[in-house]
N, C-alpha and C positions, 0 to 999 in steps of 0.2 A: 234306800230312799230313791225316789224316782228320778233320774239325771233328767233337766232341764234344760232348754235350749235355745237360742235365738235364730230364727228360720229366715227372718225379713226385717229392714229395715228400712223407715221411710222418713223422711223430715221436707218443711215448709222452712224457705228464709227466716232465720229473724229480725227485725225491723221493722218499721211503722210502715202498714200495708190500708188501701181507701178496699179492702174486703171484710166480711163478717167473722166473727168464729168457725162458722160451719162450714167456709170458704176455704179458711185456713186448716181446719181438723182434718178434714175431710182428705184433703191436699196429700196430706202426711199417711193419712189412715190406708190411701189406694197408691203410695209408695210402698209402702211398706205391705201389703199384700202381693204386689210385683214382684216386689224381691222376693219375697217369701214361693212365689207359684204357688199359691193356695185363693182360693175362690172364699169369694164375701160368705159365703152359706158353708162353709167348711170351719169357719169359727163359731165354738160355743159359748164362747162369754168374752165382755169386754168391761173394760176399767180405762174411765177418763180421770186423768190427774188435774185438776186447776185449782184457783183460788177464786178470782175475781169474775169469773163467769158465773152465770145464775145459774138457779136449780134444773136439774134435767137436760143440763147443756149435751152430755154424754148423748143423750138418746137424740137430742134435736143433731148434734155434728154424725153422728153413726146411722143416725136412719136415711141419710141420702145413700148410702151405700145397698138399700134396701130393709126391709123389714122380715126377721126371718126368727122371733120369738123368743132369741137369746137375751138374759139378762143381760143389762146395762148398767154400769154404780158410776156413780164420780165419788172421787175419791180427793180429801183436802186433807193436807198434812203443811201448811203452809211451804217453805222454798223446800220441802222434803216431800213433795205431794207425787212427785213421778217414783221415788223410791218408794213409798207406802201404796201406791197403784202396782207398781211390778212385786211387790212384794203378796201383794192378795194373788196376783197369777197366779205365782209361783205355788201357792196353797190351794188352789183350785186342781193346778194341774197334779198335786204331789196326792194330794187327797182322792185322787184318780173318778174327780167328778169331771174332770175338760181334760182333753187332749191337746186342744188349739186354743189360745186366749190372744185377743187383742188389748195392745196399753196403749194408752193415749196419752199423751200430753200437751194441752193447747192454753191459750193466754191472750188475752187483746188488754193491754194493761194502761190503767190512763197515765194519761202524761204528768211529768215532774214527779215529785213524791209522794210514794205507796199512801192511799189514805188511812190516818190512821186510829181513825173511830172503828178499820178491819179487826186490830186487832191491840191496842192500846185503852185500858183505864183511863175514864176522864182526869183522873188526879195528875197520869202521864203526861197526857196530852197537855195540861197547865202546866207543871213543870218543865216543859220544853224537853222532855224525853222520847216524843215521838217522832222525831225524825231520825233514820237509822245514820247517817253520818256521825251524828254525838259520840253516839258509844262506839263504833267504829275507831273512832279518834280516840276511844280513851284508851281503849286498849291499843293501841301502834303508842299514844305516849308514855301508855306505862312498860311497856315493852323496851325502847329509846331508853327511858330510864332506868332500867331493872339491868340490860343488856347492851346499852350501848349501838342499836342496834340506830342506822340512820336514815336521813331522808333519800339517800341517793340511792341506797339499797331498796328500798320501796319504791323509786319509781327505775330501777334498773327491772320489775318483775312488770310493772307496768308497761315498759321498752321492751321485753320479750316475747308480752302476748299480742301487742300490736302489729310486730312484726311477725308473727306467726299467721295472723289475722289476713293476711294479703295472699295466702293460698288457700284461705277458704270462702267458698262463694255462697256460704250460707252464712256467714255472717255480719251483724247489721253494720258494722263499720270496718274497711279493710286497707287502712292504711297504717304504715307506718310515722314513727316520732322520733326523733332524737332526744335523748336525755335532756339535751339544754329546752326541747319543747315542752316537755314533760312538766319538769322543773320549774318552768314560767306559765304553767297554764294555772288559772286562777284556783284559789284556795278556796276549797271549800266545807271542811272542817279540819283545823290544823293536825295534822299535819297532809292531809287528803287535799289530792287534788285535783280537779277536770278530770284529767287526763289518765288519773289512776282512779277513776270509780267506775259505775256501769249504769246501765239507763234501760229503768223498765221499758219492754217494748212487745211486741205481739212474735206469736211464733206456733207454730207448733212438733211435734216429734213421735215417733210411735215406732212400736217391735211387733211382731209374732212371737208369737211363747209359745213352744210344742213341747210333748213328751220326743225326749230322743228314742223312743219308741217311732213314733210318728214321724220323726225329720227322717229317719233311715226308710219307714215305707215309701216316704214318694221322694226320694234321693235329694232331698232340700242340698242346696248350694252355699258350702262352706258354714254350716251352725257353728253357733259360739255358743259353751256349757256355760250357764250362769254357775257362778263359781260358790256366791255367797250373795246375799240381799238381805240388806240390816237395815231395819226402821228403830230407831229407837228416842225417846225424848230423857236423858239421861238426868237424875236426879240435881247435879247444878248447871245451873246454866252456862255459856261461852261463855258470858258477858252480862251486859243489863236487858237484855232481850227479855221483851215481855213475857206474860206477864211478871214483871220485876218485886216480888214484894219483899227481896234480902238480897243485900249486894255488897261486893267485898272487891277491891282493887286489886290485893295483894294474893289473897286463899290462890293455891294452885292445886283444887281439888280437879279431878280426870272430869273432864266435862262431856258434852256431848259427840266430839269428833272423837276423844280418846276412848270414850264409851262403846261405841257403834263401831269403829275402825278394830277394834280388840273382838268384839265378837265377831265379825266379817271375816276379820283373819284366820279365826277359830276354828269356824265355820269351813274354809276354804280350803284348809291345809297351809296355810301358805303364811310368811310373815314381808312386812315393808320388803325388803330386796330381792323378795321375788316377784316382782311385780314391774313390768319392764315401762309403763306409762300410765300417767294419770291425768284426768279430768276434774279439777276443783272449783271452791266456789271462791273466785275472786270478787264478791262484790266491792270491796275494794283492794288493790293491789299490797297493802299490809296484810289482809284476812288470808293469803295466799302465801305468804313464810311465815304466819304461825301455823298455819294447816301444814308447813313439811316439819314440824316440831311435832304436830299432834297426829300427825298419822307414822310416826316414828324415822322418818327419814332423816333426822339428823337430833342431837339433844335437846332439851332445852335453852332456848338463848341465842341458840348457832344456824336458827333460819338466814339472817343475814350472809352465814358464809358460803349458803351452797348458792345462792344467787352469784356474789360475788367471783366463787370458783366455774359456772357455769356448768351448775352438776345438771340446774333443770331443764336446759333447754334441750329444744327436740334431738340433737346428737350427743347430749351430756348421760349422764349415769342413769338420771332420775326425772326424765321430760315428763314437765305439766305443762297441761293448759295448751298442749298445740293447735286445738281451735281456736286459740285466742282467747279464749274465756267468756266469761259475764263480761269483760272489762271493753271487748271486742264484739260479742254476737251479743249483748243486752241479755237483760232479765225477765222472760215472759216465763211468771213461778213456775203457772204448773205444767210448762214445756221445758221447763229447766236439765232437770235430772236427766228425761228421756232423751232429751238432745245433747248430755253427755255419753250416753248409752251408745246410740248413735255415733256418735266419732269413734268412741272405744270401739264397736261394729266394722265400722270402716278398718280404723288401725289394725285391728286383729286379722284383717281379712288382709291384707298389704292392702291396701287400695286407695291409702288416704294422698297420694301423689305428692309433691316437693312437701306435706308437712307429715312425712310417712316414717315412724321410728324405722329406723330396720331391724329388725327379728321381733320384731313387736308378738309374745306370743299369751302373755298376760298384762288386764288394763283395770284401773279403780276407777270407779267414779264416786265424789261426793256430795253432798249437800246439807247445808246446816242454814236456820232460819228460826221464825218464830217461834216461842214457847219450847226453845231447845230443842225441835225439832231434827234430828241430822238422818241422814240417808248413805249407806256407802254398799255398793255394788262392786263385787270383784268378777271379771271375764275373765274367761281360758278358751283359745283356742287348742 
């Protein structure tokens, strides 16, 4: 099979910016050509990932980079739309039709919450099931319940990415909280709170994708082999994530993260402990120790104790989230994933400065969203 590569990597802040999409793509798209030293006209094909941008955003953000006859897709997989973009690369370049692919990932997301006529049944939407906090809530209470698992423990994961959040300059809020802030910032769906969720906001992120063919002809600077790239929408859902038409509190059938995370692994060679950092989807700071239960880093039940033990911070056993997270850089969908790609990039290469693993030499990234959507990418340098 063809080895795959990561030649260039480019990212836009995230946060709420008075610029357009193509202001923002673009940003991202001619970073990550830098990095790479490879010329706009030396790419054969590209993949934009978003959700909330219109049709043809792809070609409208890419054709300021010039017009040079290479197909263009956008690519929607709701908060998995960067992994199902990089994952078409990868079959482009494997399929031995492109040598050089561009991924995109970009977002200008409106304010407050996700609208949910995107992707909610009207019956949801009267139910009062379309705002994603509900079900967020329900599972950290049936969790709390099942396991004992507490409030302090959830916003101690929400205290770790904040403070991680302060040495990265790309992300859309970089300050740190004290537990007691945490703890008193307003509730908003029990047991969720301010200060442990994350806030749609605009962004963009983007890779080069070469055949390691290609990265060795023109001596590309420090590639990273994509290891493994999983899209998958796994037969039950996380949760009550749309569309919801069967739902169970209790059933602990493998869901999407334990779905996608097993084949990635498979895929990679590799299993949870070899994997020296990760990039997850905190959209809120509960959804981030059940993700180290479901990508196997600790049993069931026992996400509370590796926060508590300090396995996952950035000099612990098993560092997540040292960009700070969703909870920290915001949510712009479909720059989500790639803007984890991107840190994993940086990490792998040492270059990520005071929030830099040391020997960082493999990194996951994941993402789970609508319609059981999940995304999980493994790097090796």
């Amino acid at each position: 099979m063809t080895e795959v590569v990561i030649i260039g990597a480019g990212i836009h802040p995230f946060g709420r910016f008075d610029k357009s999409a193509e202001e923002i793509g673009s940003f991202a798209a001619r970073a990550a050509l830098q990095d790479a030293g490879v010329a706009w006209a030396d790419v054969q094909a590209s993949y934009l990932s978003r959700m909330y941008l219109p049709a043809t955003s792809g070609a409208r953000i890419l054709r300021r980079l010039g017009g040079t006859d290479m197909p263009i897709v956008d690519v929607e997989a709701a908060c998995a739309s960067g992994g199902a973009a990089l994952h078409q690369a990868l079959l482009a370049i494997r399929s031995g039709e492109c040598e050089v692919v561009m991924v995109l990932g970009a977002e200008k997301m409106p304010r407050g919450f996700m609208d949910p006529r995107m992707i909610y049944a009207d019956w949801q939407i009267e139910m009062g099931m379309s705002l994603n906090p509900a079900y967020w809530s329900m599972r950290a209470m049936r969790h709390m319940h099942e396991f004992g698992t507490t409030e302090l423990q959830i916003a101690k994961i929400a205290y770790k990415n904040h403070k991680n959040s302060v040495h990265n300059p790309n992300a859309m809020y970089q300050k740190a909280f004290s537990l007691e802030e945490i703890l008193n910032s307003p509730l908003v769906c029990d047991p969720i709170r301010r200060l442990e969720i994350c806030a749609p906001d605009d962004g963009a992120a983007a890779v080069v994708v070469a055949s390691a063919d290609f990265a060795r002809r023109i001596g590309a600077r420090k590639p990273i082999r994509i290891a493994a790239c999983v899209h998958t929408i796994a037969r039950y859902s996380a949760d009550f994530r749309c569309p919801a038409d069967s739902m169970s509190a209790t059933a602990h059938n493998d869901g999407p993260t334990e779905v996608t995370a097993a084949k990635a692994y498979e895929k990679a060679g590799l299993g949870a402990s070899d994997i020296n950092c990760f990039e997850v989807q905190d959209t809120d700071a509960f959804c981030e120790l059940e993700i180290y239960e479901e990508l196997q880093l600790c049993p069931l039940g026992e996400g509370g104790r590796l926060i508590d033990e300090g396995v996952t911070d950035i000099t612990g056993k098993h560092p997540v989230n040292m960009s700070g997270g969703l909870i920290s850089k915001g949510e712009p969908v479909g720059a989500s994933h790639l803007g984890q790609v991107v840190e994993l990039v940086t990490q792998l290469r040492g270059e990520a400065g005071p929030r830099q693993v040391d020997g960082a030499k493999v990194g996951l990234g994941h993402v789970l969203g609508a319609g059981g959507n999940c995304a999980v990418t493994i790097l090796q340098r």
